[in-house]
GUFI-258619 format. One record per residue (C-alpha): x, y negated, z. Coordinates in steps of 0.05 Angstrom, whole numbers, padded with zeros to 5 digits, always signed. Layout:
% GUFI-258619
XYZ ...
END
This chain:
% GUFI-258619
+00000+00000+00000 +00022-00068-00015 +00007-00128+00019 -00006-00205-00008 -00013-00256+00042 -00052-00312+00030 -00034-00372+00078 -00079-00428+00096 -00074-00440+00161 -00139-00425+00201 -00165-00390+00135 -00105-00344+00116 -00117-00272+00105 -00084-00208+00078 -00096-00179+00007 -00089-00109+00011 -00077-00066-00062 -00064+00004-00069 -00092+00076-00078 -00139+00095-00029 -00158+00046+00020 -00205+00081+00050 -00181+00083+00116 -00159+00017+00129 -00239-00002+00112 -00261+00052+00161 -00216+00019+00214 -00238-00053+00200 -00314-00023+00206 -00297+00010+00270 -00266-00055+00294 -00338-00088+00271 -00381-00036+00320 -00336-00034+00377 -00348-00115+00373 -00425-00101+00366 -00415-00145+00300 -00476-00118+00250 -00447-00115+00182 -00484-00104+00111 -00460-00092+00039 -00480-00134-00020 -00475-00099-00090 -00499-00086-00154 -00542-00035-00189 -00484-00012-00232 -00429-00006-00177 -00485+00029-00137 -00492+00085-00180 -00410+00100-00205 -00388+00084-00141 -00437+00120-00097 -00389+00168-00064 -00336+00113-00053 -00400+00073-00018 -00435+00136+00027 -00363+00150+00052 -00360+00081+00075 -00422+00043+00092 -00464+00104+00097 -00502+00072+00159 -00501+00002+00132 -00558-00044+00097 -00540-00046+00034 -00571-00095-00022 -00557-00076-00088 -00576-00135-00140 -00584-00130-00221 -00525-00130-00253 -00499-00188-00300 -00472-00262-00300 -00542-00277-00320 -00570-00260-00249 -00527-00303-00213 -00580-00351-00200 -00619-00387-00149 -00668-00328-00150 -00620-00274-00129 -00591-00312-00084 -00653-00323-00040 -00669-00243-00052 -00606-00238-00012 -00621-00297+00037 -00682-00252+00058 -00643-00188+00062 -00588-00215+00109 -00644-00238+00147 -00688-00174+00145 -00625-00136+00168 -00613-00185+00233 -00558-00211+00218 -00532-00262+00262 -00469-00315+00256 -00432-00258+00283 -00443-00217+00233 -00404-00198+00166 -00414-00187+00092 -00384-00139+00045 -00381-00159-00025 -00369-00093-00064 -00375-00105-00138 -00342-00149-00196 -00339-00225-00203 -00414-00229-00201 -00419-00197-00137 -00367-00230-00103 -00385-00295-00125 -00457-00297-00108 -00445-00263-00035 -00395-00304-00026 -00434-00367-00033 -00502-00328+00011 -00441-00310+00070 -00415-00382+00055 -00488-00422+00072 -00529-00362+00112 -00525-00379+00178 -00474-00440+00164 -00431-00396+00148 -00414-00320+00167 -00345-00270+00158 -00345-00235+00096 -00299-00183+00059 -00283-00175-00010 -00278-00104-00038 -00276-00121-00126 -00289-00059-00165 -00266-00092-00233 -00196-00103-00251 -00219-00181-00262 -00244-00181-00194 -00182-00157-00171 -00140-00210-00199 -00182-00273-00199 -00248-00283-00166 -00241-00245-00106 -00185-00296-00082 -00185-00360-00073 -00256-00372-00038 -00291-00396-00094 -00362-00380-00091 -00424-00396-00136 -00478-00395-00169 -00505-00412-00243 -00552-00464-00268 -00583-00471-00330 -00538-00530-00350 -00473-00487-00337 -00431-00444-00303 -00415-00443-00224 -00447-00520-00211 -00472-00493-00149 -00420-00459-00094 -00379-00475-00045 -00303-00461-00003 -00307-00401+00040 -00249-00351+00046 -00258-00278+00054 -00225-00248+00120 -00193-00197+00084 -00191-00174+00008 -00181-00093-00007 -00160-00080-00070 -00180-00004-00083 -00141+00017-00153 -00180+00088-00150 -00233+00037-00164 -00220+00023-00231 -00223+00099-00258 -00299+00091-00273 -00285+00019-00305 -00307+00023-00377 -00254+00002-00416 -00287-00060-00440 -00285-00084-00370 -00207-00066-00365 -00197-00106-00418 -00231-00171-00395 -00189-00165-00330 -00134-00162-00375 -00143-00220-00407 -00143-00256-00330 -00075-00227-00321 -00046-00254-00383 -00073-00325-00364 -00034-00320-00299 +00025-00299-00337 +00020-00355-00378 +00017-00414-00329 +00058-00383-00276 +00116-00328-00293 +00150-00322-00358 +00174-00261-00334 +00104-00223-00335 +00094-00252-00401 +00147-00216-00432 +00132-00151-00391 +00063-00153-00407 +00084-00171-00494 +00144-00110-00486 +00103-00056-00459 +00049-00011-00485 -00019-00028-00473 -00032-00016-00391 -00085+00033-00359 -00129+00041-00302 -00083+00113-00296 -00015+00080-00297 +00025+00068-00245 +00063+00010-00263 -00008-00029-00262 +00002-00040-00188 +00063-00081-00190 +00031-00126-00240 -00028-00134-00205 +00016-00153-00148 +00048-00199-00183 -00017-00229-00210 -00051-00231-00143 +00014-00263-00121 +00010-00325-00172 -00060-00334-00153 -00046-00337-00078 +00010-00383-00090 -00030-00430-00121 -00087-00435-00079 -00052-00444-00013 -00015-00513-00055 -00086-00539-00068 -00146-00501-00029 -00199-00535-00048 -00183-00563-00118 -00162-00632-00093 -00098-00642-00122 -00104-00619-00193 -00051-00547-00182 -00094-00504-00178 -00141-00534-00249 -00084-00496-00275 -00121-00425-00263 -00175-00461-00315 -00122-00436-00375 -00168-00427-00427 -00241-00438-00382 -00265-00500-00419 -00272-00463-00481 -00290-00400-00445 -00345-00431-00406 -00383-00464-00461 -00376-00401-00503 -00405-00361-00444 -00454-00411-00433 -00480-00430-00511 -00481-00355-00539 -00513-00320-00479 -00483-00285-00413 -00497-00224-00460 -00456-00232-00513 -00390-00237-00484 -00362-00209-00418 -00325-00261-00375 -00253-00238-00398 -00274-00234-00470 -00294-00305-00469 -00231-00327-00431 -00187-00288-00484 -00224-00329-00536 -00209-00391-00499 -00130-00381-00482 -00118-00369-00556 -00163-00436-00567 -00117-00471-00509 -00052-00436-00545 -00071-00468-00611 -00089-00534-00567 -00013-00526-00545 +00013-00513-00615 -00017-00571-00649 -00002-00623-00593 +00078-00603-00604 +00082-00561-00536 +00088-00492-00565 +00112-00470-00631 +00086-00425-00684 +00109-00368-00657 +00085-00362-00588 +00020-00381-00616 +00026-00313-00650 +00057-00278-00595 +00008-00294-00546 -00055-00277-00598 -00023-00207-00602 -00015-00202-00532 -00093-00208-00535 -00104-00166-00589 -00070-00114-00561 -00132-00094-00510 -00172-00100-00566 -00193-00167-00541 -00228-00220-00590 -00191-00279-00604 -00249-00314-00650 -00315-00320-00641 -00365-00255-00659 -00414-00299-00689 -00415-00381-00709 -00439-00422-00659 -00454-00497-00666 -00398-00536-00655 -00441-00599-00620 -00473-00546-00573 -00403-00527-00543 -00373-00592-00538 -00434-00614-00498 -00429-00558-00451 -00358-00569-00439 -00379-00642-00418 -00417-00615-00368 -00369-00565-00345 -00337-00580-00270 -00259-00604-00290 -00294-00656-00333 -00297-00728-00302 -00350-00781-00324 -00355-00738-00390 -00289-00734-00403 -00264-00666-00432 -00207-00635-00396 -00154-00585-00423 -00103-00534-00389 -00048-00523-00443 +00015-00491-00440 +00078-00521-00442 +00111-00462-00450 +00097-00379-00426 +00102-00389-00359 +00085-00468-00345 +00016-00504-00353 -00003-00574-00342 -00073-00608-00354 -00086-00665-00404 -00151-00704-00406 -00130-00745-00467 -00135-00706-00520 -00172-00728-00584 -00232-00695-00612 -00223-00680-00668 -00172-00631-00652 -00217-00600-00609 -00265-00594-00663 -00211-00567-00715 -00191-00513-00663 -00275-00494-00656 -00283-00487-00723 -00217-00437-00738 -00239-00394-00687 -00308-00385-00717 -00360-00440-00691 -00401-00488-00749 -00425-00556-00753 
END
């Protein structure tokens, strides 16, 4: 088992990753009872049904609230499904949350354990490779609106993440791909060295070994740069947005449906690469190298299917790193180093939509 620490003072916590983590759960649970601290598990439909042993060796005795699966149910209405569940189940400020699931999951138990109660413990346990990397750290939680993605969350830290890689055996390999596609983003604006390890190798597995050290190392970059900027003040940690702007309004324009979270964020890093390229920061040739890196887990790098150019623009308007309307870009300097613009000039914006497949 390997350990990633996450310091923020009062908030810090552990990120634990390896093979079978069964009974370091089974210890924090028995830690829980002997506290007379109720606990319940938040999940969804999918995860309830591949990961049903994992689940009745764990929480066979605990309330457990499985909710439909899909970005497109993390709404208000799901939400307040699990508002009256945590209340149904008595549980009081002393009690705890698991979120056992992907992105969706821990996102919208998140932000229920963030604002039930003011505020209760809760525990991350992802069950995607995406969820692994990304949304289970940091203490971003949220919900959807209509006019975009994650407009309504808030800052609340897990106690302790458990990254179970047994989990990601059932993960179709769609969904191995998308988290993927997160890994390569943190490669990108963080370590030039995991770029090149993840362009030299073969394509990675949920089977192989090796994948542990990188998602170390991923979980590692993340960590790093949410403990220099918590709760998005500075501007550091807009730099795990490589790619998001584009990603967002593609998400948000053709449908939750149509593209999984990492396939959209592959679409968009190859948009920010070629946002790079044209503004002088990159040459030719990364562009290309990074696009294969994509490619190679048979990841999309263009749209599927046109989508109005005016429609995406507006949606990245609305989208949260925009101020007063203002479009906002993460583009890479150079593998390994981001920075964010909030200059850049339309029309290049609109030249880089319509290569990758969107129409006036």
């Amino acid at each position: 088992m390997e350990t990633v620490p996450v310091s923020l003072n009062e908030n810090s916590y552990e990120i634990l990753i390896g093979y079978g983590l069964i009974q370091e759960i089974q210890k924090l649970q028995q830690d829980l009872q002997y506290q007379h601290r109720r606990s319940v598990i938040v999940t969804d439909n999918n995860v309830a049904e591949h990961q049903k042993t994992f689940l009745d060796s764990l929480f066979k005795e605990v309330p457990r609230h499985p909710i439909p699966a899909g970005e497109e149910n993390k709404n208000i209405d799901t939400l307040s499904k699990i508002y009256d569940f945590l209340a149904e189940s008595k549980l009081s400020r002393a009690g705890a949350l698991f979120a056992f699931g992907g992105g969706v999951v821990g996102d919208i138990a998140g932000f229920a354990a963030a604002t039930y109660m003011r505020g209760i413990d809760f525990y991350q346990i992802p069950t995607t490779l995406l969820a692994m990397v990304d949304s289970s750290i940091g203490g971003k939680s949220a919900i959807n609106l209509k006019a975009g993605k994650n407009l309504v969350g808030a800052f609340h830290q897990p106690k302790k993440v458990f990254i179970d890689l047994n989990c990601l055996k059932s993960l179709p390999q769609r969904e191995f791909a998308s988290g993927m596609a997160e890994i390569i983003k943190h490669a990108l604006i963080a370590d030039e060295g995991l770029c090149s390890v993840i362009e030299s190798n073969k394509p990675f597995s949920p089977e192989d070994k090796e994948l542990l050290p990188i998602i170390k190392k991923s979980c590692e970059i993340k960590a790093k740069i949410v403990c220099e900027d918590e709760r998005d003040v500075s501007g550091r940690r807009a730099l795990l947005n490589l790619g998001h702007t584009f990603a967002h309004a593609i998400e948000a324009v053709a449908g939750y449906d149509k593209y999984s979270h990492g396939e959209a964020v592959a679409i968009g890093l190859v948009m920010a690469a070629r946002l790079s390229e044209i503004l002088g920061y990159i040459s030719e040739e990364e562009l290309a190298r990074i696009r294969s890196c994509i490619e190679k887990y048979g990841l999309p790098t263009k749209l599927r299917s046109p989508l109005k150019i005016k429609s995406l623009i507006d949606r990245m308007r609305y989208d949260k790193k925009s101020a007063a309307g203002e479009l906002t870009f993460i583009i890479i300097e150079k593998p390994g180093k981001a920075t964010v613009i909030n200059d850049v000039d339309e029309k290049w914006v609109n030249l880089i939509l319509k290569e990758s497949g969107a129409e006036d």
